[in-house]
NUKE-207094 format. One line per 5 residues: number of its first residue (from 1); for each residue z, y, x of N, C-alpha, C. Coordinates in steps of 0.001 Angstrom, whole numbers, plus 500000, padded with zeros to 6 digits. Last residue first. Layout:
BEGIN
NUM = Z/Y/X/Z/Y/X/Z/Y/X ~ ...
This chain:
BEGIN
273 = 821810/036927/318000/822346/037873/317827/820839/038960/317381 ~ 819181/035269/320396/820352/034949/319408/820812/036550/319389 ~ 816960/036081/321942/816431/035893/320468/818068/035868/319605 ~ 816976/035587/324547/817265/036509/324272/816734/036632/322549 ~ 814801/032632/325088/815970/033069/325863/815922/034598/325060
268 = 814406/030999/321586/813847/031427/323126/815062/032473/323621 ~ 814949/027958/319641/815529/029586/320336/815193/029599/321275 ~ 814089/025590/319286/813339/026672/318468/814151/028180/319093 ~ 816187/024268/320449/814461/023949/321090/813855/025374/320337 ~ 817888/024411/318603/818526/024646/320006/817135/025090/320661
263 = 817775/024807/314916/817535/024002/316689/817493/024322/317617 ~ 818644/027603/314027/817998/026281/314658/818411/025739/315187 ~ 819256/030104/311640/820026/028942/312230/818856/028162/312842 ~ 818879/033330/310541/818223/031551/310842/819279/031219/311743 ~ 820135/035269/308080/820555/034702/309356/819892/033170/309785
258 = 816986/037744/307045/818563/037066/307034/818928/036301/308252 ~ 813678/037193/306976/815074/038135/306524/816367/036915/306659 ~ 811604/035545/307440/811852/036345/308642/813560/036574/308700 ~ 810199/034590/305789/809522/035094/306538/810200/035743/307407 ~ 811833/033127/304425/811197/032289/305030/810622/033021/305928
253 = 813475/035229/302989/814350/034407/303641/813055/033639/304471 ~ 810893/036123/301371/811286/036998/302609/812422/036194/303416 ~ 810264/034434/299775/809266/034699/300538/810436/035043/301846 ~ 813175/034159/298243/812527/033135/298879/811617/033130/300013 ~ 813261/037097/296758/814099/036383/298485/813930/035508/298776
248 = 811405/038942/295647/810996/037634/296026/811565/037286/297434 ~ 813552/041783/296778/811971/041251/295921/811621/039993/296601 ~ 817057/041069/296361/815606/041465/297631/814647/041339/296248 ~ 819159/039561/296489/819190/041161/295976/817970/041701/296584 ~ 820069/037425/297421/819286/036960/296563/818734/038735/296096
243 = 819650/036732/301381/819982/037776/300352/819291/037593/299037 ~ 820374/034082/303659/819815/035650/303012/820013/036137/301775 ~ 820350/031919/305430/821708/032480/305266/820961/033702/305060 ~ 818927/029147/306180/818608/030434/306544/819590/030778/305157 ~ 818540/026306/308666/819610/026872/307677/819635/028492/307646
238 = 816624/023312/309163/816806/024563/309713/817475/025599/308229 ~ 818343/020476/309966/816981/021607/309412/817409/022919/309405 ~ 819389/018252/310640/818811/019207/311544/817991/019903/311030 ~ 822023/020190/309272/821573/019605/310928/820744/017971/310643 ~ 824448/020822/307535/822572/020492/307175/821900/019900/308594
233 = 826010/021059/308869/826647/019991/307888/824648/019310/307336 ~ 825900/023863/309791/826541/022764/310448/826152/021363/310009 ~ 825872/024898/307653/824852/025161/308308/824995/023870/309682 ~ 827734/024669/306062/827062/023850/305373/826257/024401/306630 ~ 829777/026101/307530/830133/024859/307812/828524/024173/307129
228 = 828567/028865/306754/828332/028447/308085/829005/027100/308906 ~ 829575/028874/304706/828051/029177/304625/827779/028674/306343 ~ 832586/029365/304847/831852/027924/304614/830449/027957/304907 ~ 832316/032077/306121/833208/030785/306605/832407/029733/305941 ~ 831291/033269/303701/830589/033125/305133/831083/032200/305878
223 = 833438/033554/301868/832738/032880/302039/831364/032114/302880 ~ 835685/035166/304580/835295/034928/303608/834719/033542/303197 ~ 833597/035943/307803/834394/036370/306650/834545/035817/305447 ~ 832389/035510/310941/832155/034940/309488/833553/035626/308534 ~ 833011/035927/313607/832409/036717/312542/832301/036505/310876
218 = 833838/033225/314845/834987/034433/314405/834398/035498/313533 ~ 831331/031860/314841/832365/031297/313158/833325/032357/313355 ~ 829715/031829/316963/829715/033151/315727/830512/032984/314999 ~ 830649/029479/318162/830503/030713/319008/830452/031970/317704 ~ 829924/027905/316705/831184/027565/316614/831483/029270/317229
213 = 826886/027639/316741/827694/027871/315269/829128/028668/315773 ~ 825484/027070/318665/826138/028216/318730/826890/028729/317678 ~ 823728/024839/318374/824562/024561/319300/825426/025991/319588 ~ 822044/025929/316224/822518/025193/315849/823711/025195/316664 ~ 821256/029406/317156/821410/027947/317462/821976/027133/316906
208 = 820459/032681/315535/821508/031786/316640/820814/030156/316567 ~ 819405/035742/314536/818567/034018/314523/819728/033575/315706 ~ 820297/037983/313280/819457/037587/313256/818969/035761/313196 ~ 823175/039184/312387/822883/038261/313256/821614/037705/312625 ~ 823349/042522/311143/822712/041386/310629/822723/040395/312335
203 = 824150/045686/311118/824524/044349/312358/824243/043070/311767 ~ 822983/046699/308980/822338/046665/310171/823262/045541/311403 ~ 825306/046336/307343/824229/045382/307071/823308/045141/308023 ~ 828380/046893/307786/826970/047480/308141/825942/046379/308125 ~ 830238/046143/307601/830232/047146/306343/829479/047439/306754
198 = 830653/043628/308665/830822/043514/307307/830219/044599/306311 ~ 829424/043246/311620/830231/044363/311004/830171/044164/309204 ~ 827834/041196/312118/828831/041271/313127/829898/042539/312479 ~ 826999/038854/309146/826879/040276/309968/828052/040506/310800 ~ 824445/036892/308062/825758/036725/309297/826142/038063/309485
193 = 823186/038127/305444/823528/036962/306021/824754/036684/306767 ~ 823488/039787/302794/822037/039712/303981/822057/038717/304565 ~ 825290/038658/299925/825152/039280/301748/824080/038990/302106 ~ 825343/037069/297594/824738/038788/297691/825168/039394/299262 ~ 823031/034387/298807/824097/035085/298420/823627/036508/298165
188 = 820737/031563/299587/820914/032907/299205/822277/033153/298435 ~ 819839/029385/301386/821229/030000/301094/821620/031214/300952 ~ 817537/026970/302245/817806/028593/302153/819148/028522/301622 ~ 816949/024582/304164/817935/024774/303435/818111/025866/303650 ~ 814142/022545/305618/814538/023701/305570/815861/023997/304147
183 = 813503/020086/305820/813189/020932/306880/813310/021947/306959 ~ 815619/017232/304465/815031/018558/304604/814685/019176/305260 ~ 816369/014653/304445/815985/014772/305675/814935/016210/305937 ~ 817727/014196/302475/816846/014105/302443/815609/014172/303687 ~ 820722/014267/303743/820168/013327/303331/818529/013084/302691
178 = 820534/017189/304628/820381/016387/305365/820345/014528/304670 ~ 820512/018354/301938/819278/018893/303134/819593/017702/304150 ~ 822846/017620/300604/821524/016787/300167/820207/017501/301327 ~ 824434/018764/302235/824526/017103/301811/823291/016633/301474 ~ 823280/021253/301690/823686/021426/302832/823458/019415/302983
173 = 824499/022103/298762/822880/021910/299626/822823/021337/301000 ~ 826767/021249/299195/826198/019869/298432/824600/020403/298772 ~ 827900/023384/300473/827839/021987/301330/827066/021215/299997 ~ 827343/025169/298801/826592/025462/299835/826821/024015/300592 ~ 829386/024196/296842/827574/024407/296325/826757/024696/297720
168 = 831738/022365/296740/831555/023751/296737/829876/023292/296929 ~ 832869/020605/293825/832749/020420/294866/831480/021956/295718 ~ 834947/019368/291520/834753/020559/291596/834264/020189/293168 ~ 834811/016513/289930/835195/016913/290912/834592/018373/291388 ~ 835459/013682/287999/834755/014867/288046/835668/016069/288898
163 = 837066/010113/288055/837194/011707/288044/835734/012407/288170 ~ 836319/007501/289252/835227/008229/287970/835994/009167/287797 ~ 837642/007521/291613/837747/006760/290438/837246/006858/289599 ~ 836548/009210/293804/836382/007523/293706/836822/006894/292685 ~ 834399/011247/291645/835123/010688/291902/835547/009069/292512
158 = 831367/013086/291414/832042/011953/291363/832811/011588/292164 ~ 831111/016601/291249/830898/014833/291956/831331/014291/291074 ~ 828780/019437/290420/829974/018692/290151/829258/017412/290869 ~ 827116/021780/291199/828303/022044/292171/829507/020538/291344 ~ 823912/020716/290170/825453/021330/289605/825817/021242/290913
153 = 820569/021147/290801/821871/020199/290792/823018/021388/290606 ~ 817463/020321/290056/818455/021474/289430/819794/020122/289608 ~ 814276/019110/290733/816059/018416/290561/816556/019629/290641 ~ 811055/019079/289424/812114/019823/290458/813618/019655/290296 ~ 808987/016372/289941/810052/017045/289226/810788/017932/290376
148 = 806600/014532/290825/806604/015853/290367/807524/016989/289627 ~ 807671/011994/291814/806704/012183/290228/806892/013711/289925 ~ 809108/012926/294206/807519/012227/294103/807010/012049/292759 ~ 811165/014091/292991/810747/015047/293810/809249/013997/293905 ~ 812558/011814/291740/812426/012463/290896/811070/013871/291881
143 = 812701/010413/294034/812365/009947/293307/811372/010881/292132 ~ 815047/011617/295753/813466/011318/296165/812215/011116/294668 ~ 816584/011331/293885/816322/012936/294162/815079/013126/294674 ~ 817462/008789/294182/817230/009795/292874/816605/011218/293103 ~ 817852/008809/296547/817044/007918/296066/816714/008673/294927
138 = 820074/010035/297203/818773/010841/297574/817822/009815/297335 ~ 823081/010931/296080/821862/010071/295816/820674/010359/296027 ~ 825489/011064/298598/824212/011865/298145/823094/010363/297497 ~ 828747/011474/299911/827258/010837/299259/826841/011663/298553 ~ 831383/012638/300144/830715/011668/300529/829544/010849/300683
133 = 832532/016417/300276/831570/015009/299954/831643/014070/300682 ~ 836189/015945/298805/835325/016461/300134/834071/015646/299853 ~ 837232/018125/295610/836642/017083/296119/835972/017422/297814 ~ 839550/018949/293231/838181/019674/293845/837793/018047/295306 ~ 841392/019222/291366/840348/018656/291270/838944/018872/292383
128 = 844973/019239/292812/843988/020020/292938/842492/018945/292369 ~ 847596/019063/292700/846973/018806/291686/845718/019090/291318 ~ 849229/019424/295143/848501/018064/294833/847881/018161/294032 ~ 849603/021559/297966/848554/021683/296884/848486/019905/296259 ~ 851457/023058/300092/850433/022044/299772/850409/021988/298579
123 = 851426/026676/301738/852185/025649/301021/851077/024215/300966 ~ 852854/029129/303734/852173/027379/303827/852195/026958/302533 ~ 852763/032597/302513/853596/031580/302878/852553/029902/302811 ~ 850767/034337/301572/851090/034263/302751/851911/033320/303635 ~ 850546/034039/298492/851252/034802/299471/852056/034942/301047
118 = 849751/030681/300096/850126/031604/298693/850758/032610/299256 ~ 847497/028425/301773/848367/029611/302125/848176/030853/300691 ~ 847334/024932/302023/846661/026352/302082/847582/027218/302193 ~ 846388/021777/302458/847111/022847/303118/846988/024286/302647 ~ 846418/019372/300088/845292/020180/300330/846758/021463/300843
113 = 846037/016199/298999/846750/017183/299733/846394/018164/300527 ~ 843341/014995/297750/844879/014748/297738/846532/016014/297503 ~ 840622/015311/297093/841412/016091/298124/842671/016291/297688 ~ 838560/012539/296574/839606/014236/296114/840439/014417/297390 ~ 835284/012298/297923/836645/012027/297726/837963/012890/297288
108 = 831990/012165/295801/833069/012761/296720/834483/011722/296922 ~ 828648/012381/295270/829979/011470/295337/830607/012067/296269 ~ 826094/013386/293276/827104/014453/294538/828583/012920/294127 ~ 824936/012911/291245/823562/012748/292411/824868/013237/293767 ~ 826308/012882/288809/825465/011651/288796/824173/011577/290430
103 = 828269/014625/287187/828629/013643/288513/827699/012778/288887 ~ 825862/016659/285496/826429/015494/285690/827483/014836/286834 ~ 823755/018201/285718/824753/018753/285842/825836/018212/285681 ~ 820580/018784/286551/821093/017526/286845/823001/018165/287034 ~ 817367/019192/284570/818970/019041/285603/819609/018137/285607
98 = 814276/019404/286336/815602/018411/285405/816840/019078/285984 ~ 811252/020945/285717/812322/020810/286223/813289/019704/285412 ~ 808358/021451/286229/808895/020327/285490/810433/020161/286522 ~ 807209/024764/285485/807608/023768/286725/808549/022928/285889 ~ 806383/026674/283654/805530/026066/284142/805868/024832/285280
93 = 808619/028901/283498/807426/029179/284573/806639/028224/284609 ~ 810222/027594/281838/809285/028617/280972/808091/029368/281984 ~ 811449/025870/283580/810738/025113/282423/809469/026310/282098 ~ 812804/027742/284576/811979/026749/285353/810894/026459/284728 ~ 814907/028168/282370/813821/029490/282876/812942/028874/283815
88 = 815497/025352/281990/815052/026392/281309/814329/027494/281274 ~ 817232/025294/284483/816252/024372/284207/815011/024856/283081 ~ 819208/027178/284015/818142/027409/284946/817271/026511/284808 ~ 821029/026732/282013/819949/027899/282001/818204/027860/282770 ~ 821998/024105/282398/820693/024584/281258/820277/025463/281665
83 = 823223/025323/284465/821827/024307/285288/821422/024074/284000 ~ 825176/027274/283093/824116/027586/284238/822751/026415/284340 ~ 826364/024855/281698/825454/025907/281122/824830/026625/282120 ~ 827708/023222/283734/826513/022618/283293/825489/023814/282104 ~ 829342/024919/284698/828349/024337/285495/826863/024056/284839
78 = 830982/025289/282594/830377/026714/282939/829186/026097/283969 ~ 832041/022563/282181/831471/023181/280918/830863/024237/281484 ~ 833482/022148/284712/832598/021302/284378/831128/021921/283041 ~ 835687/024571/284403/834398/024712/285459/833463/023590/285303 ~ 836532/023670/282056/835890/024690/282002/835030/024812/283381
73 = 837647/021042/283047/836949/021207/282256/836059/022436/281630 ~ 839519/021785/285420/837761/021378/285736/837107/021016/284116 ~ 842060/023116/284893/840698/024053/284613/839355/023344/285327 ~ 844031/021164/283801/843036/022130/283383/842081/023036/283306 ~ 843950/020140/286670/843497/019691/285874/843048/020419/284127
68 = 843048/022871/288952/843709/021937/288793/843184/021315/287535 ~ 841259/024244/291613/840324/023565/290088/841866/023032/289830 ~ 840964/027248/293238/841977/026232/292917/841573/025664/291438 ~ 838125/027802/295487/838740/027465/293995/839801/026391/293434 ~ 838587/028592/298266/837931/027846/297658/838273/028174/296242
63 = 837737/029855/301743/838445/030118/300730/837937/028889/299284 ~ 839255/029105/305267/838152/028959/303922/838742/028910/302666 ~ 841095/029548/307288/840693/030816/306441/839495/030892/305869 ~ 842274/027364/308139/840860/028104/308869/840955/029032/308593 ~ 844529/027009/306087/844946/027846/307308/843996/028132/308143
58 = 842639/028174/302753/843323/027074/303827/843671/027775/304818 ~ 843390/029783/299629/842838/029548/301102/843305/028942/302569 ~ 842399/029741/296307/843215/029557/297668/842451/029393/299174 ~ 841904/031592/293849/841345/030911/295035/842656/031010/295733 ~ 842328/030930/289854/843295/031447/291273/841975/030871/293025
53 = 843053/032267/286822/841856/031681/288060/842532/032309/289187 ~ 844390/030474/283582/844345/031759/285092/843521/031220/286155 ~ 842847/031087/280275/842828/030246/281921/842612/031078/283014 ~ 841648/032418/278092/842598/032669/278517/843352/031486/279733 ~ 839125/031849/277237/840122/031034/277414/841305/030770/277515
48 = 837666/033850/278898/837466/033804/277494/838498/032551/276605 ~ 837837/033283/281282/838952/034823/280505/838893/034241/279219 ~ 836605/030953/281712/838029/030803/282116/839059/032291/281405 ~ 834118/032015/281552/834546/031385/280626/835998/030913/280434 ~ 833990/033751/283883/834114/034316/282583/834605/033378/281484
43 = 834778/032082/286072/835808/032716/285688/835929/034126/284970 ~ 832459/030441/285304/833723/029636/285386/834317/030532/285071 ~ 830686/032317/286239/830102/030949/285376/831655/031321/284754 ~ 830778/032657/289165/830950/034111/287902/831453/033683/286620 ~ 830381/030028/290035/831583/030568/289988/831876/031935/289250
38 = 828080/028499/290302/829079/028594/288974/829728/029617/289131 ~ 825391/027847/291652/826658/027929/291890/827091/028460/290311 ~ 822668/025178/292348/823304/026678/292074/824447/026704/292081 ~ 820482/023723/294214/821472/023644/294116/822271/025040/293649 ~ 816274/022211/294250/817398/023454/293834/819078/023144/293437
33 = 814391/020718/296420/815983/020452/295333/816719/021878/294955 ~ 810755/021187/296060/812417/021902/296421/813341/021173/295687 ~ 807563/021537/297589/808924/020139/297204/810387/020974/297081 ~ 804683/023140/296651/805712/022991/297631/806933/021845/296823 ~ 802686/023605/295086/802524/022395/295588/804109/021608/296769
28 = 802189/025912/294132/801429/026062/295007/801363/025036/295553 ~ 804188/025701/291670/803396/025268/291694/802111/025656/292254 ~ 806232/026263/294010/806621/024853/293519/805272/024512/292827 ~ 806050/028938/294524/805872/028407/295855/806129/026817/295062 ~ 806624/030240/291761/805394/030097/292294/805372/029203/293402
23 = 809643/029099/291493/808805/028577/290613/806875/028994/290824 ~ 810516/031152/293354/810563/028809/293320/809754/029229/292559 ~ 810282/033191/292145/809485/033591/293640/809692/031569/294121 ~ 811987/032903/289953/810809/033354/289969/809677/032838/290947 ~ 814541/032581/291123/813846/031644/290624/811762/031830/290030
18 = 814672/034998/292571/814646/033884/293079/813666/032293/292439 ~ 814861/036749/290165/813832/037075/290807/813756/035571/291876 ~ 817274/035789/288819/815890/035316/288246/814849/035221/288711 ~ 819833/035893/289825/819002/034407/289855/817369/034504/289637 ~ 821531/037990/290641/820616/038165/289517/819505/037026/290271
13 = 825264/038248/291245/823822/038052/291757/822775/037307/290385 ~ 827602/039363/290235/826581/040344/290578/825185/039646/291270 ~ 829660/036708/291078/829521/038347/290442/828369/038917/291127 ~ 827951/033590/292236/828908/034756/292029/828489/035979/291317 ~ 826187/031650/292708/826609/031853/291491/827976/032743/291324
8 = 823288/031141/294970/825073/031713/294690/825183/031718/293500 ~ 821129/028808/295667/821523/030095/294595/822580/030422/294436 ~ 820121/026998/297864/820988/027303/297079/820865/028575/296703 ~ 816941/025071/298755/817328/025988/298036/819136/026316/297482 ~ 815239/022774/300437/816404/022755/299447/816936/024384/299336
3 = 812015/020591/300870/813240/021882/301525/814010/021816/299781 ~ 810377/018470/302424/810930/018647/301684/811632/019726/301807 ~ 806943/017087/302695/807927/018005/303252/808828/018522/302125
């Protein structure tokens, strides 16, 4: 049994207790691909650089990272020091981790022409490095997960031409939960999960349906917008949307906390919302 793990890599979220609370449930025997994020990563090393950081945002109203060609070398360089880090603090719990911070397990296609919206006005986008997935080496991933390794993956692809490709972190868990044929894909952020009120944590959407995504996507805000395409995108395992700001948010995303996603079969009548 396999499950997959993402770790936000934004402002203000503290990895360790997470990685902590993997690194017991890994040597109790459990299987995880761990997938982290960059993005605090990137647009400290991007000040330190003096490199402007810009998100854009498409006409859905998903937001992303404008990578142009100068700046996937710093988001390539801030990737791969996170998945040292973390392989590292893995390492120092006792769990035979690898990373993997390479273009070498996430194939994509670039994203040409990319719609979004600058001050409010349409515009298109060519110079963008950022990538849609296509593949998953889950031979490698299998592989490495049956001789006892824990895979630490970057947010970087491969290109159809050998480019390096900025590609977002909740769909490459999301890519590799369903190419592995995962039974479970956590997705810890610094939000609780789905919430019907942004500024009340108590309106937490508990547990919805796979077959009810489309029905909650007006709630979604933000990066919640995508968190709830990779929930889509993971089908059919089950996609829990919780909080890395907890005591041991692994335990508690499994036991209960944050937004489950199922299978249609796993929701009883009056359970959604």
């Amino acid at each position: 049994m396999i499950h997959v793990l993402k770790i936000g890599g934004g402002a203000g979220i503290d990895a360790a207790p997470a990685l902590h609370n993997l690194a017991e449930r890994v040597r109790n025997g459990e299987r995880w691909v761990l997938v982290h994020g960059a993005s605090a990563a990137t647009d400290a090393l991007a000040a330190r650089m003096g490199a402007p950081v810009e998100t854009i945002t498409g006409p859905g109203g998903h937001a992303s990272r404008y990578t142009p060609p100068a700046m996937i070398d710093i988001y390539c360089a801030a990737a791969a020091s996170v998945n040292q880090q973390i392989a590292g603090i893995l390492a120092g719990l006792d769990v035979s981790a690898v990373g993997l911070a390479g273009p070498n397990v996430i194939t994509a296609r670039r994203k040409t022409a990319i719609r979004a919206l600058r001050d409010g006005r349409p515009v298109i986008i060519r110079d963008d490095c950022s990538g849609t997935i296509t593949g998953v080496n889950g031979a490698l991933l299998a592989a490495l997960l049956d001789a006892g390794f824990t895979p630490v993956v970057a947010p970087v692809a491969l290109g159809e031409e050998g480019e390096r490709l900025n590609v977002d972190g909740d769909l490459v868990a999301a890519a590799i939960a369903r190419e592995l044929g995962a039974e479970t894909c956590v997705i810890l952020s610094n939000v609780p999960g789905l919430l019907r009120d942004t500024d009340n944590p108590a309106s937490l959407v508990r547990r919805i349906g796979q077959h009810e995504i489309d029905a909650y996507e007006a709630l979604a805000q933000g990066r919640m917008k995508k968190k709830l395409l990779a929930a889509r995108q993971a089908q059919p395992a089950r996609v829990i949307l919780s909080s890395a700001g907890v005591t041991r948010p692994l335990d508690a995303a499994l036991n209960g906390s944050g937004t489950h996603i199922v299978a249609p079969e796993v929701v009883y009548a009056g359970n959604s919302g």
